[in-house]
C-alpha positions in Angstrom: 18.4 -113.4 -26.9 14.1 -113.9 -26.9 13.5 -112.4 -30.3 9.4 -112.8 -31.3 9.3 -112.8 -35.0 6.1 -111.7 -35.2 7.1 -108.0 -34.8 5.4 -105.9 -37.2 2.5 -108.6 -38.4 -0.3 -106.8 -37.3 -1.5 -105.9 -40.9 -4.2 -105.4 -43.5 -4.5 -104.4 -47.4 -5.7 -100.7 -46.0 -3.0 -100.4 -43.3 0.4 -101.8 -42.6 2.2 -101.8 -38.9 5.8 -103.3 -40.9 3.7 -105.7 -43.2 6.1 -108.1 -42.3 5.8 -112.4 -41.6 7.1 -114.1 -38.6 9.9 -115.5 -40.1 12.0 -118.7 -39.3 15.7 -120.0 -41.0 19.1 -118.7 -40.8 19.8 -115.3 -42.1 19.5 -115.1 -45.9 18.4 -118.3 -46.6 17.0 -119.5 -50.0 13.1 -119.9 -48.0 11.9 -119.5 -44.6 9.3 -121.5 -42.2 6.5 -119.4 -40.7 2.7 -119.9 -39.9 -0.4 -119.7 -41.7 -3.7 -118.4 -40.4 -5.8 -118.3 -43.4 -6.8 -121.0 -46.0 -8.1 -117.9 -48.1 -5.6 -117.0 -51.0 -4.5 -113.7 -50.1 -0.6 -112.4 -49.7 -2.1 -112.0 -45.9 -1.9 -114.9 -44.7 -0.9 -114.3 -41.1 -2.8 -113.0 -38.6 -0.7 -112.8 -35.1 -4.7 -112.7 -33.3 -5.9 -115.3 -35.3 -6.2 -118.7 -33.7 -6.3 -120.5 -36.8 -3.8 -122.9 -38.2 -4.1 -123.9 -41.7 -0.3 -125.4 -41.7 3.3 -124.1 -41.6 4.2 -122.4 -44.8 7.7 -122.8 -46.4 7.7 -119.3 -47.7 10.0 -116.6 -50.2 7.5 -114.1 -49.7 9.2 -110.5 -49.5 6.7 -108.6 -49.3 2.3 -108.5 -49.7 2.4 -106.0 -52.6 4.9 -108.6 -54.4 3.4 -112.3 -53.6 4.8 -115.3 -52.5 6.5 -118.4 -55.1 7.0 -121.9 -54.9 5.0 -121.4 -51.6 4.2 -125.3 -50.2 1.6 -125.4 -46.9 2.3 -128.5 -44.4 -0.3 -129.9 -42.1 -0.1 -132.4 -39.8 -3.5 -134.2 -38.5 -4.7 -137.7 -37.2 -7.6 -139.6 -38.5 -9.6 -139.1 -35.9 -9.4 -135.3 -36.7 -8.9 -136.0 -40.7 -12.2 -133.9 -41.7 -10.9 -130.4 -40.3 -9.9 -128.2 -42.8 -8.0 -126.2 -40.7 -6.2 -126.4 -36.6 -6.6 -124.7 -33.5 -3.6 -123.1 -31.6 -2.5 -120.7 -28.8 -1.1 -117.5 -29.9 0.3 -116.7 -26.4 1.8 -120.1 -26.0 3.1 -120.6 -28.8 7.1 -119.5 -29.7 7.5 -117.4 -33.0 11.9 -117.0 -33.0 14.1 -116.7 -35.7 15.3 -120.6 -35.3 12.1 -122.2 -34.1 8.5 -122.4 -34.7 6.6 -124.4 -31.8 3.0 -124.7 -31.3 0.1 -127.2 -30.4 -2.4 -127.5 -32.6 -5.8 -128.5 -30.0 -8.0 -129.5 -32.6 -5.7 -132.4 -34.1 -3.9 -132.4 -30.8 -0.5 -132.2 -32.3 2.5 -130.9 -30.4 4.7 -129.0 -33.7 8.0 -128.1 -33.9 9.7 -126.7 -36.8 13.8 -125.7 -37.8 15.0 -124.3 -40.8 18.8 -123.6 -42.1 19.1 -122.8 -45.9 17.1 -124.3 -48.1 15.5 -126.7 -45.8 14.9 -127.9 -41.9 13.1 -130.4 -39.8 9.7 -130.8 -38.9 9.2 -132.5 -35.3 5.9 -133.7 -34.8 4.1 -135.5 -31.9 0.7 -136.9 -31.2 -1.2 -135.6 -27.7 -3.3 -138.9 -28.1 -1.1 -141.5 -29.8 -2.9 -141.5 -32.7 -1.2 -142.4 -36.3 -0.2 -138.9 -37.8 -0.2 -137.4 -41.3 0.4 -134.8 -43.7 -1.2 -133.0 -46.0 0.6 -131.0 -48.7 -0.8 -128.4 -50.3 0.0 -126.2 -53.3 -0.5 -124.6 -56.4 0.9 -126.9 -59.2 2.2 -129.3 -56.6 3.1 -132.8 -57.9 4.5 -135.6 -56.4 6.9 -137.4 -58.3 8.7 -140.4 -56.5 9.2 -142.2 -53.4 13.2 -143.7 -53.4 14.0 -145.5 -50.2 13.3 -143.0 -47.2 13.1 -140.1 -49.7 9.6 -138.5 -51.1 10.1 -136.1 -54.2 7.9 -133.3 -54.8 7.5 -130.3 -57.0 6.0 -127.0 -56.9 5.5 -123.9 -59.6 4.1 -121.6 -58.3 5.1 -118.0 -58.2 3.5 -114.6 -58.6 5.9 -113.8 -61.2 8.9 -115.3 -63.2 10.5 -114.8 -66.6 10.0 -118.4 -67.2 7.0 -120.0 -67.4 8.5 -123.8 -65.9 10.3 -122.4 -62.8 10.2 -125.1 -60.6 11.2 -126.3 -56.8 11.9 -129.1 -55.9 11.4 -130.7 -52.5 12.5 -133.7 -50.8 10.8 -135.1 -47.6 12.5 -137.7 -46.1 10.4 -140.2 -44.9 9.2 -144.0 -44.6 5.2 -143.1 -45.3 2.0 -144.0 -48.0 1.3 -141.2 -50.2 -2.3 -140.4 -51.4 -2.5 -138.3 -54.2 -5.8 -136.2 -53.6 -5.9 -133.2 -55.8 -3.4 -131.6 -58.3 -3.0 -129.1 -55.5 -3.0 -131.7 -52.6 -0.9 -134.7 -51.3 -1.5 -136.6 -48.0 1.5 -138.3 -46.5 0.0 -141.3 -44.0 2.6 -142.6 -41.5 2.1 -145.5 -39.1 3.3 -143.8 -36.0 2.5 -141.4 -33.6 5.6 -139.0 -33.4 8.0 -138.5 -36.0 11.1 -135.8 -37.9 10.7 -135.0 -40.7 14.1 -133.4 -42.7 13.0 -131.5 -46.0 15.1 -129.5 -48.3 14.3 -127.7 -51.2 16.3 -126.6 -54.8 15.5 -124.4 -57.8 18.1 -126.8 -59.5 17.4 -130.8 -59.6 15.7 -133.3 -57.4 19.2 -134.6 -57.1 20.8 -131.1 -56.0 17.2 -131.0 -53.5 18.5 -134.7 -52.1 22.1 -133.2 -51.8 20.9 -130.3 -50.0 19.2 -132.4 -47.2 20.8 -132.2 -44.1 19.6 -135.5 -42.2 20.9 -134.9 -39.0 18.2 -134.7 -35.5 16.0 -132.1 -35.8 18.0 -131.0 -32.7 21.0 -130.8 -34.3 19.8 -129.3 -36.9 18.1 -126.3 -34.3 21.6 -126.0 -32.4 22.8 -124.8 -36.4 20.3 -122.3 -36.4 20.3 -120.6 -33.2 24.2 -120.4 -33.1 23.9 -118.7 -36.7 21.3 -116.2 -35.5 22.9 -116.0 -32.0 26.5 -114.9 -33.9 24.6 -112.0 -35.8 23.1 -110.6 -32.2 27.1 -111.5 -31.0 27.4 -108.1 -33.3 26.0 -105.7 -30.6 26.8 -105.9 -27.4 24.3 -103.4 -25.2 24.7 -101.9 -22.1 21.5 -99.9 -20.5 18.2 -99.7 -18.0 15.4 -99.6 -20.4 15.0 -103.1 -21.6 12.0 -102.5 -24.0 14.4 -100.0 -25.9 17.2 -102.9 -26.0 14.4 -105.3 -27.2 13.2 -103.2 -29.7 17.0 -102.7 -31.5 17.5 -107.1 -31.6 14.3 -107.7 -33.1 15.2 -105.2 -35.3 18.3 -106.5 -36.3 16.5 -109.6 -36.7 15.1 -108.2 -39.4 17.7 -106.7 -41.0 19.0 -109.9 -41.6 16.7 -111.5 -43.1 16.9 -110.4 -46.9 18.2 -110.4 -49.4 17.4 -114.3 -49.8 20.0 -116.9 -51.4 19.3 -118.0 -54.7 22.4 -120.2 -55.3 23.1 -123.0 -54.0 26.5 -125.3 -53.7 27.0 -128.2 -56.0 29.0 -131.9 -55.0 32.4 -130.2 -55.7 31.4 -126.8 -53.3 30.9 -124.7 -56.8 28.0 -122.0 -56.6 25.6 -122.6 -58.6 21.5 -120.6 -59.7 18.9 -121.5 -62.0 18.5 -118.3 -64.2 15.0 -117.9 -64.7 16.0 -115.9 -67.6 18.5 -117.7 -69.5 16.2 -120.9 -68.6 19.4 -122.8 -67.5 21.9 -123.6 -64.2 24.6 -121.5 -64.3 27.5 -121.1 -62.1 28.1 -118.4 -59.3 25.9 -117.2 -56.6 22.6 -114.9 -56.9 20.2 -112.8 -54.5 16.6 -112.7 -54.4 13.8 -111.0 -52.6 15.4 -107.3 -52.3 13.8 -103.6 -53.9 16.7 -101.5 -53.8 14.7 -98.0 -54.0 13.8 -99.3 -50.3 17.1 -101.0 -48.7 20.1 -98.6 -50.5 19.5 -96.3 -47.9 19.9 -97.8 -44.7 20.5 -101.5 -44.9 23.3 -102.0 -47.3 25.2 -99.4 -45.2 24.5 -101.4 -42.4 26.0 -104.6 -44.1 29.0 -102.4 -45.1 29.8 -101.6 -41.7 29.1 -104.9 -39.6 29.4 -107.6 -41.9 31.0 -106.2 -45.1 32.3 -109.5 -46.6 28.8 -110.7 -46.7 27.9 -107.5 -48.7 30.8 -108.7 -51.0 29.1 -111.8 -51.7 25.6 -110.0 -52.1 27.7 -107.4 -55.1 28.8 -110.6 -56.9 25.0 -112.0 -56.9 23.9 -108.7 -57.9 26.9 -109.0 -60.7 25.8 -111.9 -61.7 22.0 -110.9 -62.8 23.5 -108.2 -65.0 25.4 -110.7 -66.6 22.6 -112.9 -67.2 20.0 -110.2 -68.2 22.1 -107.4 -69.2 21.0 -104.6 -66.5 21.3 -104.3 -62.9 18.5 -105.3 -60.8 15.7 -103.3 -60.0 13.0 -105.2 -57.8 14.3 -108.9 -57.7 11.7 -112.0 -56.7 12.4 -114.3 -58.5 13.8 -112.2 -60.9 13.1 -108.7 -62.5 9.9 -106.9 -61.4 10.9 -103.5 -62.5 8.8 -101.7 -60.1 9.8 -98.5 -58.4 11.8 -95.7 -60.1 15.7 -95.6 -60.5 18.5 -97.8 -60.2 19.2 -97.7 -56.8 21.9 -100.3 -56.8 23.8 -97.8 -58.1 24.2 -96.8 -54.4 25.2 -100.1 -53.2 27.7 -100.4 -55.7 29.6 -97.2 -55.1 29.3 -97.2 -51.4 31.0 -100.4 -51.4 33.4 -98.6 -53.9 34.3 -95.9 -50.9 34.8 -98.4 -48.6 36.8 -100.9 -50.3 34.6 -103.4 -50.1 35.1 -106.2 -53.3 37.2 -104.1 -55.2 38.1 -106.5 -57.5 34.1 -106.7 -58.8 34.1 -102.9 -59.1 35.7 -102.5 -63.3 32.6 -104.6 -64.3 30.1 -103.1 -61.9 31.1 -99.7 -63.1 31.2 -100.4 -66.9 27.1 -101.9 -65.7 25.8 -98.8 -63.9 27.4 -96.8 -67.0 25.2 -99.1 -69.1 22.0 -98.5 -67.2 22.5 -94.9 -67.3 23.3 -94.6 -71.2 21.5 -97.7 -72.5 17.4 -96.8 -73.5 15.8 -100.6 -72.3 12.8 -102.1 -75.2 11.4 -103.5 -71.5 10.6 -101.0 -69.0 11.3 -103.3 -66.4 14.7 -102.7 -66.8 16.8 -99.8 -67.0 15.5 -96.4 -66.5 12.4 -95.3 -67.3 12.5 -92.3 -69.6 16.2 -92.4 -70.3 15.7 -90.7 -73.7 13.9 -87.6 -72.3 15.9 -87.6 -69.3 19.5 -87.5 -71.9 17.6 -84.5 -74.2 16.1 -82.5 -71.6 18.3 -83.1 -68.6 14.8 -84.1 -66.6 11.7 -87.0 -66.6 9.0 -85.0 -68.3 5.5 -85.0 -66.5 3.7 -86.8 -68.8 5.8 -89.6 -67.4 4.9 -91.0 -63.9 6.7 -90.3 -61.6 8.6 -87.9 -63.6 10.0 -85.8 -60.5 11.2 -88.9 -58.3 13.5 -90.9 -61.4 15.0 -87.4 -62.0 16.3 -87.0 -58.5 17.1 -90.8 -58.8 19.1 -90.2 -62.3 20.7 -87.3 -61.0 22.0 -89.0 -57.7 22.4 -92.1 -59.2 25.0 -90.2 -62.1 27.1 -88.7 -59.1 27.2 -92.2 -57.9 28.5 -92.7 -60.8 31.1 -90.7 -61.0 32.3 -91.8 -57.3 33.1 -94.8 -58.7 34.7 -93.5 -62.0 37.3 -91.3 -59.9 38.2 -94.4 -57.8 38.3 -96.3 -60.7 40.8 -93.1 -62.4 38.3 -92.5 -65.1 38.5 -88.5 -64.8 36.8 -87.6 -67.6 33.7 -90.2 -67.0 34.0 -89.2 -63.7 33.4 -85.3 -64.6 30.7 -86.2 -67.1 28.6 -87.7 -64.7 28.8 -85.0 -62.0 27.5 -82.4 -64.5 25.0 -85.0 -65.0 24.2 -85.1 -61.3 23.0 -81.4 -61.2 20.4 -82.1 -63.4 18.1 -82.0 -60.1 18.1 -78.3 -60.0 15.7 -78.5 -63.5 12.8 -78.9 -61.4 13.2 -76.8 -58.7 10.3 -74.7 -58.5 12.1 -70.7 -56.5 7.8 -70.2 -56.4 6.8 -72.7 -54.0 10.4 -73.9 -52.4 9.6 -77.6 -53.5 10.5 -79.7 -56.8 7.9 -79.5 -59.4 7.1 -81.5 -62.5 7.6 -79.9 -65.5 6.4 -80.9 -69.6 8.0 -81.3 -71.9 8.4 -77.7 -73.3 9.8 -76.6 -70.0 7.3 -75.1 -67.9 6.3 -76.2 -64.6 2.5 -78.2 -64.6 -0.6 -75.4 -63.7 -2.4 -76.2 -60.9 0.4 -77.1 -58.9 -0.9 -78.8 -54.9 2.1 -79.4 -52.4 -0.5 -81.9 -50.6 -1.4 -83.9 -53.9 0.1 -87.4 -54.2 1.1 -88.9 -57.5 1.5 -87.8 -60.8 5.2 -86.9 -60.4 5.7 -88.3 -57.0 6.1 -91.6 -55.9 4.3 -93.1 -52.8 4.0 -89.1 -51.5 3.4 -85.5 -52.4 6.2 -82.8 -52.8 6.6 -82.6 -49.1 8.0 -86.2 -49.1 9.8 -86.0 -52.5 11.3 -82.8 -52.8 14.6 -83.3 -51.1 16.2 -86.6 -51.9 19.3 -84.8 -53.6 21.6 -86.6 -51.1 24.7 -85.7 -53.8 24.5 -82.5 -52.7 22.7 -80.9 -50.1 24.6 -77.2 -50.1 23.0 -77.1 -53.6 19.4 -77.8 -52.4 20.1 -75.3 -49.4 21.7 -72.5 -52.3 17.9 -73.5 -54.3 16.0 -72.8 -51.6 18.0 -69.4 -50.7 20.1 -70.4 -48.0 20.3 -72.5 -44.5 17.5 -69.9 -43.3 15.0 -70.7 -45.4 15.8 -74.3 -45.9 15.4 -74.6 -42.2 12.1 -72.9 -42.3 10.5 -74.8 -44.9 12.1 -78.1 -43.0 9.9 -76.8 -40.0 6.7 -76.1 -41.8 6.8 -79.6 -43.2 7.1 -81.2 -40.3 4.5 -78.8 -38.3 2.0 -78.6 -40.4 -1.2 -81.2 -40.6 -0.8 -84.9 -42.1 -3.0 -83.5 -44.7 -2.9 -85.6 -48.0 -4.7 -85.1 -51.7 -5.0 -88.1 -53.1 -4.2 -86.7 -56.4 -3.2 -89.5 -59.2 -4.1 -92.2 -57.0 -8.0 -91.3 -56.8 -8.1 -93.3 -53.4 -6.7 -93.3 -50.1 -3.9 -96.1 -50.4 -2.6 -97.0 -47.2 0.7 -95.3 -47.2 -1.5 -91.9 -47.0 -3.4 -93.5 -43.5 0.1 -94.3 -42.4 0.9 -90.9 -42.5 -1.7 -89.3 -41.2 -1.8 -91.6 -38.2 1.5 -90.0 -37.2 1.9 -86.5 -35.8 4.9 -85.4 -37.7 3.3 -83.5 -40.2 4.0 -84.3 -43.7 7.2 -86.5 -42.1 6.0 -89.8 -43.3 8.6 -92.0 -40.9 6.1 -94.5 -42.5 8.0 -94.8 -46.0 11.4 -94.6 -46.9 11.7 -90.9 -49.1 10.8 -89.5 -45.4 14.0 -91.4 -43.6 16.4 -88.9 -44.1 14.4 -86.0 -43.4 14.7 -85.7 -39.8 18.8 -85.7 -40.9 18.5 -82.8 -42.9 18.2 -79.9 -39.9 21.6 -81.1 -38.8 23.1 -80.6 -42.3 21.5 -77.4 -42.5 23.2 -76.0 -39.3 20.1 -77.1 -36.5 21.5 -80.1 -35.2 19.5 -79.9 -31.8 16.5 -80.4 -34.1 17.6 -83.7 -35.6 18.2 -84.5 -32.4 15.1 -84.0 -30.7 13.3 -85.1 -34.0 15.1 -88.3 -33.4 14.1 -89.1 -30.2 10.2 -89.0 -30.7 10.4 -91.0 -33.6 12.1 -93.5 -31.9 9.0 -93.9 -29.8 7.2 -94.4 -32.7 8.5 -98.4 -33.0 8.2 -101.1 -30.7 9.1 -105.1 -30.6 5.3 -106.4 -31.0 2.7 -106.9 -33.7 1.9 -103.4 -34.5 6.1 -102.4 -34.4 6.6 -100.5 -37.2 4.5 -96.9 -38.6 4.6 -98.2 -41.9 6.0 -101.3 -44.3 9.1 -102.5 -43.1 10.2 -103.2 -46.5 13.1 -105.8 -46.3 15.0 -104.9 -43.2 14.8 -100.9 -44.8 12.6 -99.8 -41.9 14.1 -102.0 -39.2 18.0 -100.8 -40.0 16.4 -96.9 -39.7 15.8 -97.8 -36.5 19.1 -99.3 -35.6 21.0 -96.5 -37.4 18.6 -93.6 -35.4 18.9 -95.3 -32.0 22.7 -95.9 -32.6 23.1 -92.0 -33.0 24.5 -92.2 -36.9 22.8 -92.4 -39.7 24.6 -92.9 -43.7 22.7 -90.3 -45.4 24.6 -90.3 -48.4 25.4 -93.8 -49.9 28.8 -93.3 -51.9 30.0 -90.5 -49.9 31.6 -92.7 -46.6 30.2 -90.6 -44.4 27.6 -90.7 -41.8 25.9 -87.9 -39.9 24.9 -87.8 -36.3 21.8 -87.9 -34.7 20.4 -88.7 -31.1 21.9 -92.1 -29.3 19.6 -94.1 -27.2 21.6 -96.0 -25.6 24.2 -95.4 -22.7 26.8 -98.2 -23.9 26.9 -100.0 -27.1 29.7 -102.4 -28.5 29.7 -102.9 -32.3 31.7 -106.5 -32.8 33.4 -105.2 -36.4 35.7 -107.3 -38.5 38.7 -104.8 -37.5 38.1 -104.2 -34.4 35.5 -103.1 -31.4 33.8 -99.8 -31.8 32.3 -98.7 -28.5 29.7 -95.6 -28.1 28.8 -94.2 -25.1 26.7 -91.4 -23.6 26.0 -89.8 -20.4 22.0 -90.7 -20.5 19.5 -88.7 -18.2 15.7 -88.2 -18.2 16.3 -84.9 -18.6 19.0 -84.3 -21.5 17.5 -84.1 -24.8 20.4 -82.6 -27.3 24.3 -83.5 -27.8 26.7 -81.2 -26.3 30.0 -82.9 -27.7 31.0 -85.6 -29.4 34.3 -87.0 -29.6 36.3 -90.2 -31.5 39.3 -91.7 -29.6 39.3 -88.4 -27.9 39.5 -86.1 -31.1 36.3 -83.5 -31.1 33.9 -84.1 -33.6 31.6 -81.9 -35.6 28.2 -83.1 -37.8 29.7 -86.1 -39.0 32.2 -89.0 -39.1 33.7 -91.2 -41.9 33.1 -95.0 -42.4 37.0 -95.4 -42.4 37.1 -94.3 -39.0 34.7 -96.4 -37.5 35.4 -99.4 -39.5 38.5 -99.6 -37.6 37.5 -99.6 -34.5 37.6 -97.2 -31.4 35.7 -95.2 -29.2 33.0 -92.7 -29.7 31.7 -90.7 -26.8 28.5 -88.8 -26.6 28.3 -85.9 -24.3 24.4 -85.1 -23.7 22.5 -81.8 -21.7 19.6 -80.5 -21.5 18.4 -77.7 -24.0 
């Protein structure tokens, strides 16, 4: 499978195509390998046009808006070529994949090749003109520290944020070379030949745990590991049909969908997980996840997870476990460790989906009794917790005066139903029926006057001056139109708000027909998420951020499936597998598993429920690979059928939707399609 990881990289501070980095390692691993095109410091540091090479970055950068840590920058050059700041390479020659990195640098003329596994790879590096080659090393607070035998030991601390103030990694090179020690930030590495492999690992632990982690093996040894690791996750799904840019697009998507959450843990001499807690200050034992914002990946890649490689999402829950342990709250916005950012507690989702699906039951008691604490528990720091929990407990909403007071109510209010899933599976009736009265706190700020949620003070009455179109103040990344219907707990209440299926549908159709107008309200500038938007022509559908993804859904829960289906179909167009791939920030695989979930025909618009809804398949034959067996879907594709007549699961008719339990085991879903 030719997967280019430099889908979605086309991207600047005022407008993202995915905001994403090409890059290279085996799924989840604790850092990756990609390029860098810029020697200014900026979270932007690749540039998919940009001929520049300023080194190969070993990288846990989730995102631009969060910042990279314990970032390290490895050049190679030659004497001759020793005063060039930066290289020269090809673009278009040059192979961006998930388990190599291969370019020539024509300045230092240095052929480069470049593995990763885990938490470290192999560097592969060759001189065009036989000269002696080098390395430079470059860094924030980067420090070498020893040379033992073959073996050079460095460390880094850097990091845009962390609890404690002496995180460190360390990194071993191994290596026979002279080290120069230029700069507190830079290190040259001189060897006496002209080609040479370079294994490297890396831990948050110990230079000893850094030396264990080193895999010494050829680097193409070391490359078979990593392409048989990527080539079992595309082994998944198996795709059968004649447009081959469609097919394309879905694998570099699932690319990305594998690609974070990012290890933390790593495995000690006697094959025990262990982390460094950056908040206790100290190793501890078990494994822990980094990199992930659950307000953007609880809606469409954990599901994912839970239906092709749940056993994986297991392991991910007892990470997850394991920072409420350690910090006494469930993770909000992890890299390294608590950012607080966004509103709710999202997780709450992954943890009772997995509860409906029986996926680590045996984590589920102490999972339960932490979403119960999150949810009762008033945090001193904001970054954990949820924000206005006190007026949220007295007045049953987030008043306005507190940002983003209408978005963390809808995310209470769901979040409390999930809640009370995982209470009744748990047999905790009465917590259970708490917490569903609880969930129907969304209906406070429904406004009957403008058929949209409104913020309200703290007296009770709804803010004067309200603007559908203005972003902010109560709404998070979006105005009303984007905010207003994220009640996924239940969605025949909305409908009964707005007055019935009638008018739900036509206020569903005016927000997606209407111009991609935007106020930008509390902001007081156009932020990029706005452009994104606009440049779209779905109205105030913002496919480019993740409240809008399960808009498009809602016509088929309202009774107007062909319009979901249609809907579907033209957004699909709206991705591709280059630079400029996604409408929006991709926003750890959130974005990318959309895509997988809309062009598979399904979509899991309630997390905790089981329970997925249909949409538009674009495919004529797909094979999912699951752990219980094959699940095949299949539709009679034409150029000219745009809506579903029937569907049907191992022959049985099906209505809007279909449960997780059914598909997890296996069997055959069939897709009738005609033409409107």
């Amino acid at each position: 499978m030719h997967i280019d990881t430099r889908i979605g990289t086309k991207n600047s501070v005022d407008f993202s195509h995915g905001n994403t980095l090409p890059l290279t390692g085996m799924p989840f691993a604790m850092n990756y390998l990609s390029v860098q095109t810029t020697t200014a410091d900026t979270a932007w540091w690749f540039d998919p046009d940009s001929p520049i090479f300023a080194g190969l970055r070993l990288t846990h950068q989730p995102s631009p808006w969060i910042g990279d840590f314990q970032h390290v920058t490895i050049r190679p050059f030659t004497d001759e070529f020793s005063d060039l700041d930066t290289g020269v390479y090809r673009p278009s020659d040059a192979i961006f994949s998930p388990q190599l990195l291969q370019l020539v640098d024509t300045s230092q003329q240095i052929e480069i090749q470049a593995t990763h596994q885990v938490y470290g790879g192999a560097i592969k590096l060759r001189s065009l003109t036989d000269s002696p080659l080098s390395l430079q090393l470059k860094a924030p607070q980067l420090s070498f520290v020893t040379a033992e035998a073959d073996a050079l030991h460095f460390t880094t601390q850097n990091f845009s944020a962390s609890e404690d103030p002496n995180f460190t990694m360390y990194l071993t090179l191994q290596a026979k070379a002279r080290v120069e020690v230029i700069a507190s930030d830079e290190i040259l590495i001189h060897f006496d030949r002209s080609s040479v492999e370079l294994p490297f690992a890396t831990s948050f632990i110990s230079a000893d745990q850094a030396d264990f982690n080193l895999d010494s093996r050829a680097f193409t040894d070391q490359l078979r590991l990593t392409t048989r690791s990527w080539q079992q996750v595309f082994d998944l799904v198996e795709i059968q049909d004649s447009h081959v840019e469609n097919i394309s697009t879905f694998y570099h998507n699932l690319y990305r969908s594998f690609l974070f959450p990012m290890q933390f843990y790593e495995t000690n001499a006697q094959g025990q997980a262990i982390h460094y807690s950056t908040h206790l200050h100290q190793v501890m034992p078990g494994k822990l996840y980094t990199n992930n914002g659950f307000w953007d990946t609880y809606k469409t890649v954990f599901p994912l997870f839970s239906l092709l490689i749940p056993d994986q999402y297991g392991q991910f829950l007892e990470g997850f476990l394991n920072s409420y342990r350690e910090t006494g709250f469930l993770p909000r916005w992890l890299s390294p460790d608590e950012r607080g950012m966004m509103p709710g507690t999202m997780i709450d989702a992954i943890i009772a989906d997995a509860a409906v699906k029986n996926i680590a039951p045996h984590l589920l008691p102490e999972l339960f009794q932490a979403m119960v604490h999150g949810a009762t528990t008033i945090s001193d720091d904001p970054r954990y917790g949820r924000e206005g929990l006190a007026e949220y407990l007295q007045l049953g909403y987030v008043p306005a005066d507190i940002p983003e007071s209408v978005n963390k109510t809808l995310d209470y209010a769901y979040s409390d139903w999930l809640i009370s899933v995982v209470a009744q599976k748990l047999g905790h009736t009465d917590q259970a029926e708490h917490f569903a009265r609880r969930s129907q706190n969304y209906h406070h700020l429904f406004d009957q006057n403008v058929g949209l949620m409104h913020p309200k003070d703290r007296a009770g009455h709804f803010t004067a001056d309200f603007d559908a179109l203005r972003w902010g103040d109560g709404f998070t990344e979006g105005s009303a139109w984007q905010n207003s219907f994220a009640v996924y707990q239940d969605f025949p209440g909305l409908i009964a708000d707005f007055g019935g299926s009638d008018q739900f549908l036509k206020q569903l159709h005016h927000l997606v027909n209407q111009p991609a107008q935007f106020h930008v309200g509390s902001y007081h500038t156009t932020i990029h998420e706005m452009r994104e938007m606009a440049a779209q022509n779905f109205g105030q559908l913002a496919i480019s951020n993740q409240p809008s993804f399960h808009l498009p859904y809602l016509f088929a829960v309202a009774g107007e499936p062909h319009s979901t289906e249609i809907l579907i179909k033209q957004l699909l167009h709206v991705f591709n597998a280059g630079p400029n791939g996604y409408p929006g920030d991709e926003d750890n695989g959130s974005m990318s598993s959309w895509y997988l979930w809309s062009s598979l025909g399904l979509y899991p618009l309630t997390p905790g429920s089981g329970d997925y809804v249909f949409g538009s398949p674009l495919f004529d034959h797909v094979t999912l690979h699951l752990p219980e067996g094959p699940l095949t879907m299949s539709a009679n594709q034409a150029a000219t059928h745009s809506v579903v007549a029937e569907r049907r699961f191992n022959g049985e008719q099906l209505q809007n939707q279909v449960s997780h339990q059914h598909l997890a085991h296996g069997g055959a879903l069939t897709v009738r399609m005609e033409t409107i």
